[in-house]
Steps between C-alpha positions, in 0.01 A plus 500: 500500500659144548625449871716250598419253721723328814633253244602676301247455248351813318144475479296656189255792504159336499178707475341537864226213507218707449625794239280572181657524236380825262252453177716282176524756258407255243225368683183594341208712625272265681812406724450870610113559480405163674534383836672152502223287636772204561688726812424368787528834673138492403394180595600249239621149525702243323273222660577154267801395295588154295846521642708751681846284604731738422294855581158505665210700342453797707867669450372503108240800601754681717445917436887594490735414196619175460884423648795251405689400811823308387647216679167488722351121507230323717397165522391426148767706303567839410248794690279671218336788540127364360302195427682240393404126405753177466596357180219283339560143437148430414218657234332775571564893648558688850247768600374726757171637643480858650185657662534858379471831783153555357307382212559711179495527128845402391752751292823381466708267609930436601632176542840625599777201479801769617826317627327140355718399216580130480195435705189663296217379370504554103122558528190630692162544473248667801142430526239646732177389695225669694448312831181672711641340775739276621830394310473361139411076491553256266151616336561839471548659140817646420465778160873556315552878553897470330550199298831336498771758437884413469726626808864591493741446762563819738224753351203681537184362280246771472166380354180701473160323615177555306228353672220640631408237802523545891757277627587332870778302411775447254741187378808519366603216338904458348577251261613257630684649812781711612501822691304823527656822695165712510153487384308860468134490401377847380109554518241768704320310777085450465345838616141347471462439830609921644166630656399823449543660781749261657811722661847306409804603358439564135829529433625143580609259239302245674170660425560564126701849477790507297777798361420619177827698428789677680748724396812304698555194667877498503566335786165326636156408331210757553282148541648436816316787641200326472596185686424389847659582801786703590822475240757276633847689423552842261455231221147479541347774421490744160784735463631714222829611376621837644325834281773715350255704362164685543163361593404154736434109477146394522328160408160442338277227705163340419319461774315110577141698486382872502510630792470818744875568651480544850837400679871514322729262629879584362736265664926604428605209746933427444493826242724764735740689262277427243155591615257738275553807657106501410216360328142620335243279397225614189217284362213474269255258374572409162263281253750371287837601311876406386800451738626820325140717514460404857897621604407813289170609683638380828724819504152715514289261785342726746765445841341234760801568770682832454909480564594298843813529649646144577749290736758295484377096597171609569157419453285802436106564492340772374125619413420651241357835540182436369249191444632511075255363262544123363840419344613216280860599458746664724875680408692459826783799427859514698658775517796550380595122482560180745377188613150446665410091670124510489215735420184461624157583372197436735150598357159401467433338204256727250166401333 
């Protein structure tokens, strides 16, 4: 609710700072498959920019949604929420280098210009490079993974990736400048370098795992399960809409490797009147198959974790009764409905 202040002024509802925002219906389905290897809740960096004057580099990668505070100003002009370059008086274009969490095969892509409407670039283009080590040099060899797309001012631009390389770094580049609120790069990190019988959490976006499908994600994205630490507010985390009818929510994950299950992490930190009252996990190793075919035979999976009772704002940790045989996909089941922060798979990685 707006308050008002001492002054008399009556301040706007704004977001809290850190509050993710729930899955764009018209967003397609890599948005909701892929882990954004541009979040920087995994590691990644905006680490070189041809100008920044008006917003620096780094607040383009920010995870929550985009905001537009009015009548707020710094010392170059109005605050933007995003990357944002001066006005060009000279030839050429603006870009910006990011280091991605992990290197990856690329998806999709969003170059998200929300609340940026006198101020956008009318074009963009992103190209990607494979650096060993070290940051990219004046040598290194950049390929075009999106050629140069138009933009609009104050919208989402979805664009599907096809390329089939492993990729460090990425470079958007906007024609010839202006202002970007968010930039989202969709892809599955390498797995070529998981060990067989290495013991990591196989269900972490980092090492490659990913959600195949889920039945709700009304108010928070079933991908946020899979991210680092602990969730930051009730807005990080997945959480469905309340059931007014039979049955429970569940999510379909792909684990980074196969792997033998030995330690469930399930993690309902700032859920309290909205906690799963409990949750199941099943599993199977699968050699193939559709989004659909996989959702369908996942109702069948023999049961890695029978029913657990959980806690409000709690980490739990439970074993499963029995060493289970290798598994390359999990369904993680609430019952009846709610909002979970993290789960966490820990295995050793199969043969």
């Amino acid at each position: 609710m707006p308050r008002t202040l001492s002054s008399g002024f009556i301040e706007p509802f704004r977001k809290p700072a850190m509050a993710i925002a729930a899955q764009d219906p018209a967003a397609p389905a890599f948005t909701r498959r892929y882990p954004n290897l541009a979040d920087p809740r995994l590691g990644a960096e905006a680490i070189a920019a041809s100008d920044e004057f008006f917003a620096p580099r780094g607040r383009m990668l920010e995870p929550q949604e985009p905001v537009f505070i009015p009548g707020k100003y710094d010392e170059h002009g109005k605050w933007m929420d995003g990357w944002e370059s001066r006005r060009k008086r000279v030839a050429g274009h603006d870009w910006c280098v990011v280091r991605l969490a992990r290197a990856g095969r690329l998806f999709g892509v969003d170059i998200d210009t929300r609340h940026f409407t006198g101020n956008y670039p009318p074009g963009a283009s992103l190209e990607a490079c494979h650096c060993a080590a070290g940051e990219p040099e004046a040598s290194t060899v950049w390929h075009t993974v999106l050629p140069t797309v138009a933009l609009a001012g104050n919208s989402h631009h979805y664009h599907a990736l096809d390329d089939a390389g492993i990729w460090t770094h990425v470079r958007l580049s906007i024609y010839p400048d202006g202002g970007v609120a968010r930039l989202r790069v969709y892809g599955r990190p390498d797995t070529a370098g998981l060990v067989a019988g290495a013991q990591l959490d196989v269900a972490a976006a980092i090492q490659g795992a990913y959600v195949v499908a889920t039945n709700n994600e009304h108010f928070g994205l079933a991908s946020t399960l899979l991210l680092p630490g602990r969730g930051v507010n009730m807005g990080d985390g997945w959480e469905t809409r309340r059931r007014r009818e039979p049955g429970n929510d569940w999510c379909l994950i792909a684990l980074a490797a196969p792997a033998i299950i030995e330690r469930v992490e399930v993690d309902t930190a700032h859920f309290k009147g909205n906690y799963p009252d409990a949750c199941s996990l099943q599993g199977a190793f699968m050699d193939g198959g559709t989004e659909q075919s996989l959702v369908t035979q996942s109702m069948f999976w023999p049961e890695l974790l029978p029913a657990q009772k959980l806690r409000m704002d709690h980490p739990h940790v439970f074993t499963p009764p029995a060493p289970p045989a290798p598994v390359t996909h999990v369904r993680f089941n609430i019952f009846p409905d709610g909002g979970v922060s993290r789960l966490r798979l820990f295995g050793r990685i199969a043969p």
